[in-house]
C-alpha positions in Angstrom: 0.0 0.0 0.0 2.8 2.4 1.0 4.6 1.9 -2.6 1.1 2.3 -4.2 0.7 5.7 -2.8 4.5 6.4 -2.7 4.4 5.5 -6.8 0.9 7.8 -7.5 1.0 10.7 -4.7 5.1 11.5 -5.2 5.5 15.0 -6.9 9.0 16.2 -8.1 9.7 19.8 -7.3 8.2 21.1 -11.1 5.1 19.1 -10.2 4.6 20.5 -7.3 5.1 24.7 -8.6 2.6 23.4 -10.8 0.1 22.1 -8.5 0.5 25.0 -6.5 0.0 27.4 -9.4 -3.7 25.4 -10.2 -4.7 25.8 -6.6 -4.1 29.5 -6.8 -5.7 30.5 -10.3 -8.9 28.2 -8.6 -9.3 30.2 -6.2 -8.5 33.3 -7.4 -11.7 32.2 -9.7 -13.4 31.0 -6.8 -13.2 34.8 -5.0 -13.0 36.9 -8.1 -17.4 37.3 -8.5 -17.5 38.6 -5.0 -15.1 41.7 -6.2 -17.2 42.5 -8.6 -20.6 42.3 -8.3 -22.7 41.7 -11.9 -24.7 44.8 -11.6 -26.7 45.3 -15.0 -27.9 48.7 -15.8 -29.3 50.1 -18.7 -26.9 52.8 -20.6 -28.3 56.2 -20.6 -26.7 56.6 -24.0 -29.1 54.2 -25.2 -32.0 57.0 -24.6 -34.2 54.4 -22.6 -35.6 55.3 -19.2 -36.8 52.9 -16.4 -40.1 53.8 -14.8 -41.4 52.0 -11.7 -44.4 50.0 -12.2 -47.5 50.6 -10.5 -48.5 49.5 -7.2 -51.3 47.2 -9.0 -48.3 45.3 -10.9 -45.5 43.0 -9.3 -43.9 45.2 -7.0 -40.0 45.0 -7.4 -40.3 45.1 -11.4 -39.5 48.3 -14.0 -41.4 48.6 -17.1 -39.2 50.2 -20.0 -40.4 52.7 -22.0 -39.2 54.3 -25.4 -38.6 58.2 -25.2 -39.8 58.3 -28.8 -43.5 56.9 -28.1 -43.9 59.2 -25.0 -42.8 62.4 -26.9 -45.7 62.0 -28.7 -47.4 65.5 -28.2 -51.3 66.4 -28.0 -53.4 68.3 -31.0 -53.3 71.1 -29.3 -49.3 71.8 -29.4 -49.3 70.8 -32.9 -48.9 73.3 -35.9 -48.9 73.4 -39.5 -45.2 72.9 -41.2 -43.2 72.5 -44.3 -40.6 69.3 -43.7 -38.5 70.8 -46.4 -38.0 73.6 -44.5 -38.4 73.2 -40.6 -35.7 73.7 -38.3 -34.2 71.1 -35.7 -35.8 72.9 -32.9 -39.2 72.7 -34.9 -39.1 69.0 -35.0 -38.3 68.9 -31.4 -41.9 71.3 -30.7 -43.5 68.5 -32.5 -42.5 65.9 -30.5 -39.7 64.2 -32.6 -36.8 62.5 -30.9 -33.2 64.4 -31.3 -31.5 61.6 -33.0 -34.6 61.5 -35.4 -34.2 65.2 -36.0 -30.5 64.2 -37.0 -31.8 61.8 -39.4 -34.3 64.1 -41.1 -31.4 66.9 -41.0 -28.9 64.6 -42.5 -31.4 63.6 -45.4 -32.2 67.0 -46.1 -28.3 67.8 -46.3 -27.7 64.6 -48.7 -30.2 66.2 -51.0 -33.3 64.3 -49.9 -36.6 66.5 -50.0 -40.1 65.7 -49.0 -42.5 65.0 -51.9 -45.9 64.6 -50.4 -47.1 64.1 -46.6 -46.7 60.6 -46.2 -43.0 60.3 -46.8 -42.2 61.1 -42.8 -43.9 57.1 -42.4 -40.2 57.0 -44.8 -38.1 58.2 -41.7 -36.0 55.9 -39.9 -36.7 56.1 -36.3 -40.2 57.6 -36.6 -42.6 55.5 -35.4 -46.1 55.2 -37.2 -47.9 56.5 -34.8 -46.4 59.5 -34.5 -46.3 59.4 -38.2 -49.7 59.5 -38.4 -50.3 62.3 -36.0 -47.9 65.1 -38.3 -49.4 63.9 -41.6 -52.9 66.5 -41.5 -50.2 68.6 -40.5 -47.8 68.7 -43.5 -47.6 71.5 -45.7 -45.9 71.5 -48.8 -46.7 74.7 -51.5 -47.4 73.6 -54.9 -44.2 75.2 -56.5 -41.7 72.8 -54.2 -44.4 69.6 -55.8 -43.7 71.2 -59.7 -40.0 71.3 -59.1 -39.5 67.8 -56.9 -41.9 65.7 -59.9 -39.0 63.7 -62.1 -38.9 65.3 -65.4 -40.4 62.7 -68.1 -37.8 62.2 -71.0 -38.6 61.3 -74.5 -37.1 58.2 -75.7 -33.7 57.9 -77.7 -34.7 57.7 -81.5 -31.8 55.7 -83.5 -30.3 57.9 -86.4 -30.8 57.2 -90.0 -27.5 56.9 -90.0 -24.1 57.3 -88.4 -20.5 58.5 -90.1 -18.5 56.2 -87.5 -15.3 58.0 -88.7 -16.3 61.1 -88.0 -19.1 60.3 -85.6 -18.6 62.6 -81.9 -19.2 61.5 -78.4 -22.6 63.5 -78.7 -23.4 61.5 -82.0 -22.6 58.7 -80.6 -24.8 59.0 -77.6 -27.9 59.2 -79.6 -28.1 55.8 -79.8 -30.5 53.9 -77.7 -28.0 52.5 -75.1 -25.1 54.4 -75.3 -23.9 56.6 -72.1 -20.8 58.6 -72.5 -18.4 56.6 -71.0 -18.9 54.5 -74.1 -18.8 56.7 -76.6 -15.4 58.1 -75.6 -14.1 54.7 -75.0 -15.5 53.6 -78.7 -13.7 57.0 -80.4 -10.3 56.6 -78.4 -9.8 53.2 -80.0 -11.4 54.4 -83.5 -8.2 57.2 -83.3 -5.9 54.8 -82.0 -6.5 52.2 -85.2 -6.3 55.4 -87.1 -10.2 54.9 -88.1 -12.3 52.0 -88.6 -12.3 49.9 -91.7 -14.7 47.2 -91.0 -17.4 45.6 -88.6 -15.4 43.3 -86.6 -13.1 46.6 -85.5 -16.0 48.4 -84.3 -17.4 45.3 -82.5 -14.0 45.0 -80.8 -14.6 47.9 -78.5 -13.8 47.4 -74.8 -17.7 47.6 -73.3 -19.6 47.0 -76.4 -22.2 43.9 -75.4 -23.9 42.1 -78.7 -26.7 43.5 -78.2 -26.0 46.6 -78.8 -24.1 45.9 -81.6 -26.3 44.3 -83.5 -28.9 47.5 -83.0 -26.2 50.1 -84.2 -24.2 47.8 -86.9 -27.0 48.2 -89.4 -26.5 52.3 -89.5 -22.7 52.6 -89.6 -21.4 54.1 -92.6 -17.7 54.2 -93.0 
């Protein structure tokens, strides 16, 4: 019996460091969660408040409420506006969170406008509700609606036909699917190969897909 324990229990002096070393990380482990207690609290940067509950609910519980739903303001503090045009403190009159302000001011800066009423239920961060409630309350005059309403443009006609030679960026672009990138790409190689002389050079051009080279092969004249 003594050998058996003599053989399993017998530590050399690195064995033992090491033993000694376990013992101490366990209970430095063991210790280390009544340093610091796990305290959860919710961030004030995260614009949440807590609110005691009622004394008909569970005492001891919090009920979390969203600053944007309780900024909702009554009728009577409402007011007519133009969202193209209403400043960050106007917003705030109307009940709007600040970081939704920020997103409508940001939008506005990018180049974004309001086209009719219902594009504040379009606002990240707005909730419907309060949507809703500033809709009757939109104003926008008739002459911002004129300018904001996409201009309709005619469709590209192809021409009778086209000089490839001598043919300009501009020419160029009247065909149906031609931007300018294109066009300058297709007259820098025609100038570097000194013109074109056939179909298969034109067809070459870096960019040109079949497609449209089947539409505009029919109209070259060289």
């Amino acid at each position: 019996m003594k050998k058996i324990l003599k053989d399993y229990f017998s530590f050399n002096s690195r064995e033992r460091v090491a033993i000694l070393l376990l013992c101490c990380l366990m209970a430095f482990f063991w210790v280390l969660p009544y340093w610091y207690p796990n305290t959860r609290k919710i961030p004030d940067t995260l614009g949440w408040k807590q609110q005691e509950v009622d004394s008909e609910k569970t005492p001891g519980k919090v009920s979390i409420q969203s600053p944007e739903r309780a900024a909702i303001v009554t009728s009577e503090q409402l007011f007519k506006f133009n969202p193209n045009e209403l400043s960050a403190d106007g917003w705030k009159k109307l009940g709007l969170h600040s970081k939704t302000v920020q997103t409508i001011l940001h939008y506005r800066q990018k180049g974004g406008r309001f086209r009719e009423p219902g594009d504040l239920k379009k606002i990240w961060g707005m909730p419907l509700e309060q949507a809703n409630q500033l809709i009757p309350y939109v104003r926008i005059p008739e002459s911002e609606k004129t300018e904001l309403k996409p201009k309709f443009q005619e469709p590209k006609k192809m021409p009778a036909s086209i000089l490839i030679n001598q043919a300009t960026v501009a020419d160029l672009m009247l065909i149906p699917g031609f931007n300018q990138s294109l066009a300058a790409r297709m007259i820098k190689f025609r100038d570097k190969l000194g013109g074109f002389q056939s179909l298969d050079q034109v067809r070459k051009t870096y960019g040109l897909n079949d497609s449209l080279y089947q539409l505009m092969a029919p109209f070259l004249v060289f």
